[in-house]
KOLVEX-605904 format. One line per field, with one value per residue (C-alpha): x negated, y, z negated; residue number from 1; residue in three letters. Coordinates in steps of 0.2 Angstrom, whole numbers, plus 5000, padded with zeros to 4 digits. Example, Ala and Ser with C-alpha at 12.3 -4.5 7.8 and 13.67 -1.06 7.14 Angstrom:
! KOLVEX-605904
px	[4938	4932]
py	[4978	4995]
pz	[4961	4964]
domi	[1	2]
nupa	[ALA	SER]
END
This chain:
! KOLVEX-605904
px	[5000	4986	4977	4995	4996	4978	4983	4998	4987	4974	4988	4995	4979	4974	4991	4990	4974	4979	4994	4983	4971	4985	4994	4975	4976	4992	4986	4970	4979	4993	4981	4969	4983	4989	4968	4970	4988	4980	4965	4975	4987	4974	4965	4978	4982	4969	4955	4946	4949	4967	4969	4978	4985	4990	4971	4964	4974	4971	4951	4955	4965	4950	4937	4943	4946	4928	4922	4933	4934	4939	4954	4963	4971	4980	4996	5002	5023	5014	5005	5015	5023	5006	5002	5016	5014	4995	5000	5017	5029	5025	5038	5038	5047	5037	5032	5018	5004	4986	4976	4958	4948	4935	4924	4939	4952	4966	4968	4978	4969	4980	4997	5009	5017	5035	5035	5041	5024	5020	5040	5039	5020	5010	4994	4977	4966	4980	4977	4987	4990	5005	5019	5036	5029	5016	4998	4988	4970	4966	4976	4969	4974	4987	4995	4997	5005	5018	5021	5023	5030	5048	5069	5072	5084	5075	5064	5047	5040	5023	5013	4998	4984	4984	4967	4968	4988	4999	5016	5029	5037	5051	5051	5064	5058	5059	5057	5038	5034	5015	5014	5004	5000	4993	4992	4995	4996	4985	4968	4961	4958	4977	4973	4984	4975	4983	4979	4983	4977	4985	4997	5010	5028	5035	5019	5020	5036	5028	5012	5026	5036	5021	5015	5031	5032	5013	5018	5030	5015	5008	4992	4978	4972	4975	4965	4971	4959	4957	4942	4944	4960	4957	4972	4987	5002	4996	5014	5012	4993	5005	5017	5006	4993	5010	5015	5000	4998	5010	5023	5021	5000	4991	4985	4980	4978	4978	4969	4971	4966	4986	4993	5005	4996	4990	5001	4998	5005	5011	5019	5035	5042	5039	5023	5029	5012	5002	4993	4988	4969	4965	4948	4951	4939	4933	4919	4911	4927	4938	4945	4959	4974	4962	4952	4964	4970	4952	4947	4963	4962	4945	4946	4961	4950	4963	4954	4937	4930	4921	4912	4902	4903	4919	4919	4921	4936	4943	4953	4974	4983	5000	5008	5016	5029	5023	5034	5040	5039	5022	5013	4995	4988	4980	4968	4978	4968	4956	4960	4953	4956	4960	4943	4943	4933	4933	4924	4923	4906	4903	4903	4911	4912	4891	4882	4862	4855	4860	4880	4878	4889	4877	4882	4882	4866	4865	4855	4870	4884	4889	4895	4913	4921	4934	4946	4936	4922	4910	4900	4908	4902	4909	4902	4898	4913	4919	4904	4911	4907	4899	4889	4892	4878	4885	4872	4872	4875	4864	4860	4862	4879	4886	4881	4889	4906	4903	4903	4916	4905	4915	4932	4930	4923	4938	4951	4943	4940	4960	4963	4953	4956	4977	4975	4960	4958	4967	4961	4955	4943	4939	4922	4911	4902	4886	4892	4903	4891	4878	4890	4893	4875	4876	4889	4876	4862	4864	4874	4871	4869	4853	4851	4840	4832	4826	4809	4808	4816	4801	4788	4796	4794	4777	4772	4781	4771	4754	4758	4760	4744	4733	4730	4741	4726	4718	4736	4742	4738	4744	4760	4761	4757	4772	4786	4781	4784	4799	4804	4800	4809	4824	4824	4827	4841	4855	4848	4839	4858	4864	4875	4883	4888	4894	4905	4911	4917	4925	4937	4942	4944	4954	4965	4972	4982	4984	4985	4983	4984	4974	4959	4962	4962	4944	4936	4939	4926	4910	4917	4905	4915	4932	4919	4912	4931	4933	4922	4925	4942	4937	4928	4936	4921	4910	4926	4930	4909	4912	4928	4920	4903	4894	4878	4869	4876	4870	4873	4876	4860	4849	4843	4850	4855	4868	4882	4876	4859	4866	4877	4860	4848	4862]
py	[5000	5009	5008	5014	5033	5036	5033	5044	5057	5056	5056	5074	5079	5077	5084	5099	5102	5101	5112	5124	5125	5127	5141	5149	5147	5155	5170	5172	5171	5183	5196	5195	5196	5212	5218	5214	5220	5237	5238	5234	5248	5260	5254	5257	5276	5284	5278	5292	5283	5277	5258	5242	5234	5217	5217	5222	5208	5196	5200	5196	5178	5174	5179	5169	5151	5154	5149	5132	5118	5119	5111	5126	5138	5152	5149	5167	5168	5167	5152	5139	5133	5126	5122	5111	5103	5101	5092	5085	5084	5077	5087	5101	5111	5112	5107	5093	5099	5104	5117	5125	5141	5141	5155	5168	5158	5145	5130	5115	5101	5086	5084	5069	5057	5059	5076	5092	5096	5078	5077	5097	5092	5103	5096	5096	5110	5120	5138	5148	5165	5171	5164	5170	5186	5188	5190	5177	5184	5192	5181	5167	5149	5154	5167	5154	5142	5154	5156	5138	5130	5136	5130	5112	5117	5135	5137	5143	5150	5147	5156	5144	5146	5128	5129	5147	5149	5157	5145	5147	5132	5135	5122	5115	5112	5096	5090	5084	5070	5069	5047	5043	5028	5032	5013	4995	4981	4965	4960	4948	4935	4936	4949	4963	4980	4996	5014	5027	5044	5051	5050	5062	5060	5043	5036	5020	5017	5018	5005	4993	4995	4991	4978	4968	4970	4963	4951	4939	4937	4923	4936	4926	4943	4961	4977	4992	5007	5022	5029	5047	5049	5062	5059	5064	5061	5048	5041	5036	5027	5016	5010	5006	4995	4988	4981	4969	4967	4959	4969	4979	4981	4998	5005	5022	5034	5052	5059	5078	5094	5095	5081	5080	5078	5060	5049	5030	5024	5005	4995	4992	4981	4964	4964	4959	4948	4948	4932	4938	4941	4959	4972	4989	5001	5014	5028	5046	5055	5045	5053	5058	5042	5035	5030	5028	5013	5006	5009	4997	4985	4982	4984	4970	4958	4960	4966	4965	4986	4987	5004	5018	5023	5035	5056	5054	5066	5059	5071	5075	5093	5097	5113	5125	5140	5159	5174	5180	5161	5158	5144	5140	5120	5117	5103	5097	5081	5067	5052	5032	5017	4999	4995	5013	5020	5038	5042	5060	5065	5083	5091	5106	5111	5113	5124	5128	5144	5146	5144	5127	5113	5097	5078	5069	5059	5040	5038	5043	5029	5016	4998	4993	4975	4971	4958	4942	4952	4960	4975	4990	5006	5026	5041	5046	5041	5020	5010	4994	4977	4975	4991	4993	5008	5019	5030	5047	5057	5063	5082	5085	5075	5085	5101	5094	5090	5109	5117	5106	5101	5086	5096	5101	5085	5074	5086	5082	5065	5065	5074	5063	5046	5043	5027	5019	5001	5000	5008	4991	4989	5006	5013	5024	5015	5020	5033	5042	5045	5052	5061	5071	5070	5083	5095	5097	5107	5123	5121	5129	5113	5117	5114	5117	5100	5098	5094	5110	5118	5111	5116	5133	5132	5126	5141	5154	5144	5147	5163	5165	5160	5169	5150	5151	5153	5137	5129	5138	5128	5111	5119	5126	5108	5099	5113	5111	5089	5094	5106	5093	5076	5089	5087	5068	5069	5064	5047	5045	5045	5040	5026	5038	5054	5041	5031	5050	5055	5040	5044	5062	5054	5039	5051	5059	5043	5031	5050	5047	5027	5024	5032	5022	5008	5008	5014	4997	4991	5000	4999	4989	4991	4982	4969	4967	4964	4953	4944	4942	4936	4924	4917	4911	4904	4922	4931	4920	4921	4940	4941	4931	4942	4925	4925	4939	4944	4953	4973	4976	4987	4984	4971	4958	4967	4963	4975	4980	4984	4994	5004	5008	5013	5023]
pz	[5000	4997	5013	5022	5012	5016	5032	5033	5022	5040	5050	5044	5043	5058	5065	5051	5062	5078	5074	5065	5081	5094	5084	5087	5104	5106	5097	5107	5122	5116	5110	5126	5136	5127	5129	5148	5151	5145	5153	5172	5168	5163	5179	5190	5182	5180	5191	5201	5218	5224	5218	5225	5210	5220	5227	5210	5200	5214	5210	5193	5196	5206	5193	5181	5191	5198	5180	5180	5191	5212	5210	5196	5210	5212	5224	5228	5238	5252	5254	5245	5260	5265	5249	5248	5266	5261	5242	5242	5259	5274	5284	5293	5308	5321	5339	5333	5341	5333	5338	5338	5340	5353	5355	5349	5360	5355	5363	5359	5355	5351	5353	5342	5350	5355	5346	5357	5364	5373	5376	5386	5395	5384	5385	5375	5384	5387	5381	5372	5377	5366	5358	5356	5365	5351	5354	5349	5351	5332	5323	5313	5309	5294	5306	5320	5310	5305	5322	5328	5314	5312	5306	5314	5332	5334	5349	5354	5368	5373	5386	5391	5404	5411	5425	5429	5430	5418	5413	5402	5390	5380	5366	5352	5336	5329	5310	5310	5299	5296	5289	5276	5284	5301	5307	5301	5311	5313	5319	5330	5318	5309	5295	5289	5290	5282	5284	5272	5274	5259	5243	5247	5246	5251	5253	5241	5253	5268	5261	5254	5272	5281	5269	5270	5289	5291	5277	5289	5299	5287	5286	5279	5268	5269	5270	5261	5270	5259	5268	5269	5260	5248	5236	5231	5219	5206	5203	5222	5218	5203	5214	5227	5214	5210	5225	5221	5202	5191	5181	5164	5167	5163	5179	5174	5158	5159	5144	5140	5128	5124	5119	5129	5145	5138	5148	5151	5167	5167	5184	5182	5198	5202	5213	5231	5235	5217	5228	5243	5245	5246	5252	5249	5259	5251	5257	5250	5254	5244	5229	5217	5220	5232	5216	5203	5216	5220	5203	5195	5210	5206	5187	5188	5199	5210	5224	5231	5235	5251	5258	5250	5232	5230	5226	5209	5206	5191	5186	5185	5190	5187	5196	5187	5192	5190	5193	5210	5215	5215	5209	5200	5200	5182	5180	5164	5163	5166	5170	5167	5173	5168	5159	5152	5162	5169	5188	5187	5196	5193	5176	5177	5159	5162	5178	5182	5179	5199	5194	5203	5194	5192	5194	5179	5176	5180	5165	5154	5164	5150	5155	5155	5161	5175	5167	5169	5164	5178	5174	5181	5177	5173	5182	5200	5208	5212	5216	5228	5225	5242	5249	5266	5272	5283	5295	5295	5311	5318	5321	5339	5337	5321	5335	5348	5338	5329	5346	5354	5368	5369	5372	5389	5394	5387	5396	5412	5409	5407	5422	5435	5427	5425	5417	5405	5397	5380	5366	5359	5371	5379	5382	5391	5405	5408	5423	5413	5400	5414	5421	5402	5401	5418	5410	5395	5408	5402	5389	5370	5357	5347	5331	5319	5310	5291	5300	5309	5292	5281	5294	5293	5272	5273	5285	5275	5261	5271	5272	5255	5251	5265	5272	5288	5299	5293	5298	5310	5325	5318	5314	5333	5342	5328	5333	5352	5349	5340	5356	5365	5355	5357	5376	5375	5362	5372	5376	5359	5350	5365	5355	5344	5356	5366	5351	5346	5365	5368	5352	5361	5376	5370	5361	5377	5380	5366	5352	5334	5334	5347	5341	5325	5337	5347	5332	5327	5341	5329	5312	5299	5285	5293	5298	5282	5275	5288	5286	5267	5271	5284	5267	5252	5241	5244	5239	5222	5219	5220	5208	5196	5197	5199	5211	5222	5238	5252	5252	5270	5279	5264	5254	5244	5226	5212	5208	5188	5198	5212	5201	5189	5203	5215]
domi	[1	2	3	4	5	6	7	8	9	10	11	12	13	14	15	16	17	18	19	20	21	22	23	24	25	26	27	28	29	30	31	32	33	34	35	36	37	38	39	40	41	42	43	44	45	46	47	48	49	50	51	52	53	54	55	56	57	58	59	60	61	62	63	64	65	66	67	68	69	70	71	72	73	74	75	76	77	78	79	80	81	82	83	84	85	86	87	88	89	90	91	92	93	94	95	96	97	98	99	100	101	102	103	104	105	106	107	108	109	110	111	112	113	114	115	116	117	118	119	120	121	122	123	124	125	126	127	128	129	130	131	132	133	134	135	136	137	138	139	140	141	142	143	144	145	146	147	148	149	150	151	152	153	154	155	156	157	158	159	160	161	162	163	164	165	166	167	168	169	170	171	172	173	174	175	176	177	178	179	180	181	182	183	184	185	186	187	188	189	190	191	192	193	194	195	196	197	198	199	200	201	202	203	204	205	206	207	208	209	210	211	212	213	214	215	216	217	218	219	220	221	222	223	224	225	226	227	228	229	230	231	232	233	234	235	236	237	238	239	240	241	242	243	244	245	246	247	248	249	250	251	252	253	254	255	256	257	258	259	260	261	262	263	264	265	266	267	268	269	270	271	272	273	274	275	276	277	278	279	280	281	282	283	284	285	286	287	288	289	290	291	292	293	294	295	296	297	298	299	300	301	302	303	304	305	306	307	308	309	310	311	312	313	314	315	316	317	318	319	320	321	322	323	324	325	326	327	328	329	330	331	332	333	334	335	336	337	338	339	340	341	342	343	344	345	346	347	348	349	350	351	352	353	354	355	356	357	358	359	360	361	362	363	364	365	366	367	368	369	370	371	372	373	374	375	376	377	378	379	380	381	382	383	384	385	386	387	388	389	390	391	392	393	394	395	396	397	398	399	400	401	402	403	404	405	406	407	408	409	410	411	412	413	414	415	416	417	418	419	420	421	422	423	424	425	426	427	428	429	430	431	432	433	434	435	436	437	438	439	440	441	442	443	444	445	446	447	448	449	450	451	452	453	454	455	456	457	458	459	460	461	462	463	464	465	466	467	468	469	470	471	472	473	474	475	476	477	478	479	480	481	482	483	484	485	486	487	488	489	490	491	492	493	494	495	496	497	498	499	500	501	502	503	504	505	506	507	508	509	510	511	512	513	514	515	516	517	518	519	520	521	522	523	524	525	526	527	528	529	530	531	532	533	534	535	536	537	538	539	540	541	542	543	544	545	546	547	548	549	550	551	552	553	554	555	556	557	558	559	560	561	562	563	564	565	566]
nupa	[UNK	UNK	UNK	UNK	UNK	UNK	UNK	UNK	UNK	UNK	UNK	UNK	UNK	UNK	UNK	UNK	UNK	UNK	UNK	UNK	UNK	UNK	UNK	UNK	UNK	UNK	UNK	UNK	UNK	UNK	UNK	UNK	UNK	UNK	UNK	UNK	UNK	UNK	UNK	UNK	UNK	UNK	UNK	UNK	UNK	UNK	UNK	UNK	UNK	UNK	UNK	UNK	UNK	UNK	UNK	UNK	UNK	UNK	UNK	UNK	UNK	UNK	UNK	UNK	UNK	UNK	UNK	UNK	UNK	UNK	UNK	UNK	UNK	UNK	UNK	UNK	UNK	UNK	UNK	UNK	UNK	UNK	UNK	UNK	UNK	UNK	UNK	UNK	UNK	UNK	UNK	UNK	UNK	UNK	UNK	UNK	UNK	UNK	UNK	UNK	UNK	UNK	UNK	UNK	UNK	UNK	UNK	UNK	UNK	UNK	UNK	UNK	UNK	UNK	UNK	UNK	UNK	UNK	UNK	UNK	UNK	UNK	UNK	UNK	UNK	UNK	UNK	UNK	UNK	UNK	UNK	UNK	UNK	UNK	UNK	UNK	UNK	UNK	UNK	UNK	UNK	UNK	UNK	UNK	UNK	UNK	UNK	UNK	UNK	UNK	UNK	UNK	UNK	UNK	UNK	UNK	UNK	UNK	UNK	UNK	UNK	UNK	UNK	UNK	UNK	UNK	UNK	UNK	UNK	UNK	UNK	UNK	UNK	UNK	UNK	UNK	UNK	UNK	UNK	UNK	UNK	UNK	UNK	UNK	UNK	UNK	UNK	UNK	UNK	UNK	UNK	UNK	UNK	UNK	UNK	UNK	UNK	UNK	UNK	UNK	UNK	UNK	UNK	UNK	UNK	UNK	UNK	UNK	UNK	UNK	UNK	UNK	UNK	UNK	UNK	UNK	UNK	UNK	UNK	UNK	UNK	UNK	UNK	UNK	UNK	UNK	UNK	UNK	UNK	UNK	UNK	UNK	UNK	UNK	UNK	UNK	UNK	UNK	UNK	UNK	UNK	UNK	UNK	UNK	UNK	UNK	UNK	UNK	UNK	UNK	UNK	UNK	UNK	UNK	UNK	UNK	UNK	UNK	UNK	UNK	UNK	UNK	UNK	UNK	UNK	UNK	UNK	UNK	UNK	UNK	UNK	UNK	UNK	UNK	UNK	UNK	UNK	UNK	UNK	UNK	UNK	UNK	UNK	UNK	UNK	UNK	UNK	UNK	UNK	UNK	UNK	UNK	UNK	UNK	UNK	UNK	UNK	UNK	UNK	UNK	UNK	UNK	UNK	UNK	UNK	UNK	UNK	UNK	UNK	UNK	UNK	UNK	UNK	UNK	UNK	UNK	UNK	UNK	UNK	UNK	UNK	UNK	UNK	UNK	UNK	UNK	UNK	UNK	UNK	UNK	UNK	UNK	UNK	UNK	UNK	UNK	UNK	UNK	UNK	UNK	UNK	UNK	UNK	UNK	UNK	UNK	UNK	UNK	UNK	UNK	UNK	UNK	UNK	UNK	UNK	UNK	UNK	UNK	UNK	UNK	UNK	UNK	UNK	UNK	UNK	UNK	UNK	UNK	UNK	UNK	UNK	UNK	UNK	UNK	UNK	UNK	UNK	UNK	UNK	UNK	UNK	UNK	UNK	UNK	UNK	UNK	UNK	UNK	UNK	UNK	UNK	UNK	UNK	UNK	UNK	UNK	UNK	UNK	UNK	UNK	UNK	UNK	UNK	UNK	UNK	UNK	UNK	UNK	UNK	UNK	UNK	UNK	UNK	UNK	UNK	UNK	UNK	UNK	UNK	UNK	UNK	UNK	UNK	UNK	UNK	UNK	UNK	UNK	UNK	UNK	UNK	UNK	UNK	UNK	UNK	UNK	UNK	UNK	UNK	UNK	UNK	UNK	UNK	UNK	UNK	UNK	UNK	UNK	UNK	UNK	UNK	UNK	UNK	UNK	UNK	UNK	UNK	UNK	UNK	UNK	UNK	UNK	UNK	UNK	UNK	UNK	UNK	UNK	UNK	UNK	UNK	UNK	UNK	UNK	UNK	UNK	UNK	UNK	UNK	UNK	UNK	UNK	UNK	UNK	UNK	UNK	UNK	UNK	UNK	UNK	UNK	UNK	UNK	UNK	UNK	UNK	UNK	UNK	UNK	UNK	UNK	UNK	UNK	UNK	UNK	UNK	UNK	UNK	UNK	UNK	UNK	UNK	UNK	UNK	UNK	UNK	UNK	UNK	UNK	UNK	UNK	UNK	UNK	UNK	UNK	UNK	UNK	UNK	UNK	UNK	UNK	UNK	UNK	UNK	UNK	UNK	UNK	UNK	UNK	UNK	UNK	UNK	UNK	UNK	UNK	UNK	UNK	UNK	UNK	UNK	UNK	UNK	UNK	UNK	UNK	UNK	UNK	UNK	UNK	UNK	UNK	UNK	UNK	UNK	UNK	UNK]
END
């Protein structure tokens, strides 16, 4: 009995503090709110120059989230409607059509499948001139997206320049939806393959739709891609673990300062294939839900991770309502997983003497266990149970694609070839690339490289120390082999300029899908889950953290030593 009121005596306590401590939070924000409220009216009075209160206060929002994480925002009237297409809906009005600046012209670039644009001939290359009578030179990309995007049944009109002539298209409005998953369907070798680009509204419906469908295939194991999904809503990431893990099993916990933000979130449907063998594919730009589901799957021993070790979000916002409808996004939040674990990669609360936030160390991860008991680690992001390198590209082709170079290109390509193989099994043959090769003469695509960028530091270095003569010449003779590596380029990533043109080009007939499609033809990491699924022992092996197995692209290495030395 005893034990029980000394207890209760910790309990109040402890509650006597935290009441005590959020009663002086309120006054410290009451009374620097009065301190401020002053200080902007004073401003605003009596300042010897004219003042803009909105621009002044707007200064101030923006001062004060500098200090906090990226994720904290201000959402003035103004831009929630993009904020919410960009964070919750997928639905919009619109033509469905996407659109890029090149060199202070706008073209389209893409348009969507069965969506007014494609349905009224409007085609990627087309430029556009005007729309709904108003100038588009001088606007930027918010300003044109107000223009397009419009009430469901309303019409645009669009002035294009299509090769030199002036045409009109009047287009209807449609309702846009923009799927969270952007393909499913089945591979060679019966295997159900999922894409899911993001965890906005409906998505958990549109994974269990495709699943389901897939699932009267008889698939022998499915792939669940999260590669570049960059989250979303984490009810969404719940249901969707749910659709493989058993009912009534802890998924995520949200911990926060207030205690009302610590929320444990639970599944709680029957799963619809708790038995089906599953790869999840993960890279750098996973993040947010796209972990909180690779993080449980893996953490479960549900799922075997395949990729790149994950961004390392690891952390909850919630949206809250401001006056004159806007809006502000609070990290309220941080979040852990199954093993208790939390993934969060960058400490915010800490910054350099430069301002710069820093990555928490490796040194300081601490070992958790999955449910059988592998080693899984916190920090830096989810690390996958099989590494899967992926190469870097390279500089001339991140110039090419910045300077799309490959635009024009893959707009004439449409224009003097009506029809191309499937997307499955289209690529370049080796005229076509020569012939890109030829519209490069004369064209801008330098770059500068970290080679040429350390020569330029170590003759700034010379310099610095009076030895640039002793060097000089040496440093001459590597920036004319550099000039001179440059030339040969083109045919030195030959295999990568010509893997990235064939996705433009591919998307002017098969659009979104297709590219998804013949990307297919180059992509180690869906082999790799292939290739796991095509073997039951290495899977089990894997799931029950027995053995070594082979990282793909380096060598041989076992999980707890990759996640200590990466």
């Amino acid at each position: 009995m005893k034990i029980y009121k000394i207890a209760a005596v910790a309990l109040l306590i402890t509650f006597a503090s935290l009441t005590w401590s959020f009663k002086e939070d309120l006054f410290q924000v009451s009374k620097n709110l009065d301190i401020f409220a002053s200080l902007y009216k004073e401003i605003n009075i009596n300042y010897v120059e004219e003042t803009n209160p909105s621009s002044l206060m707007r200064s101030s929002i923006d001062a004060m989230l500098e200090n906090l994480d990226p994720y904290t925002e201000y959402v003035p009237e103004s831009e929630v409607e993009d904020y919410k297409l960009k964070y919750v809906s997928t639905q919009y009005g619109g033509i469905g059509a996407s659109t890029i600046f090149i060199e202070g012209k706008l073209f389209v670039n893409e348009v969507n499948e069965g969506y007014p644009a494609d349905k009224q001939g409007v085609k990627p290359g087309d430029q556009l001139v005007k729309i709904n009578g108003n100038e588009v030179k001088g606007k930027d990309r918010a300003q044109v997206s107000q223009l397009l995007r419009g009430p469901k049944g309303s019409v645009v009109e669009l002035l294009i320049i299509r090769e030199g002539a002036l045409i009109t298209k009047n287009l209807t409005r449609d309702e846009i939806k923009q799927p969270n998953v952007a393909y499913s369907g089945m591979t060679a070798d019966n295997i159900a393959y999922i894409r899911l680009d993001k965890f906005l509204e409906n998505s958990a419906q549109e994974v269990k739709d495709a699943a389901v469908s897939l699932g009267k295939q008889q698939p022998k194991g499915m792939i669940l891609d999260l590669r570049y999904n960059g989250g979303g809503i984490l009810q969404e990431a719940v249901k969707i673990v749910n659709i493989f893990v058993d009912k009534d099993i802890l998924i995520v916990t949200q911990k926060g300062r207030n205690p009302q933000k610590t929320i444990t979130y639970k599944t709680i449907n029957q799963p619809l294939f708790p038995n089906v063998p599953l790869v999840v594919l993960i890279s750098g730009f996973s993040a947010s839900a796209s972990e909180i589901v690779a993080g449980a799957l893996q953490d479960l021993d549900r799922a075997i991770i395949v990729g790149q070790r994950s961004y390392g979000k690891g952390l909850v916002q919630q949206t809250f309502n401001l006056p004159y409808n806007s809006l502000v996004k609070v990290t309220v939040a941080k979040y852990f997983t199954p093993s208790g674990r939390c993934i969060q990669a960058l400490d915010y609360a800490h910054k350099d003497a430069n301002g710069k936030t820093l990555k928490f160390a490796d040194s300081l991860m601490s070992k958790f266990s999955t449910k059988t008991g592998r080693n899984v680690y916190d920090g830096n992001g989810i690390y996958p149970d099989v590494l899967v390198n992926s190469p870097k590209l390279s500089p001339v082709t991140i110039s090419l694609l910045n300077k799309n170079l490959f635009f024009d290109y893959a707009n004439n390509y449409k224009k003097n070839n009506k029809e191309i193989a499937p997307a499955a099994s289209f690529q370049l043959t080796e005229n076509d690339y020569a012939a890109f090769v030829n519209t490069m003469a004369g064209r801008d695509y330098s770059y500068t490289s970290r080679t040429e960028r350390l020569l330029s530091d170590l003759r700034t270095e010379a310099e610095k120390e009076n030895k640039l003569t002793l060097v000089k010449a040496d440093l001459e003779d590597l920036k004319e082999k550099m000039l001179g590596a440059r030339k040969t380029d083109l045919t030195t990533y030959k295999a990568e300029i010509k893997r990235v043109l064939e996705t433009q080009i591919v998307s002017r007939y098969y659009y979104e899908k297709g590219k998804v499609i013949q990307a297919f033809q180059y992509d180690k990491e869906l082999n790799a889950a292939k290739s796991l699924l095509n073997n039951n022992n290495k899977m089990l092996a894997i799931l029950k953290g027995e053995g070594e197995y082979k990282t793909i692209g380096s060598p041989i290495k076992t999980i707890a030593a990759a996640s200590d030395n990466n």
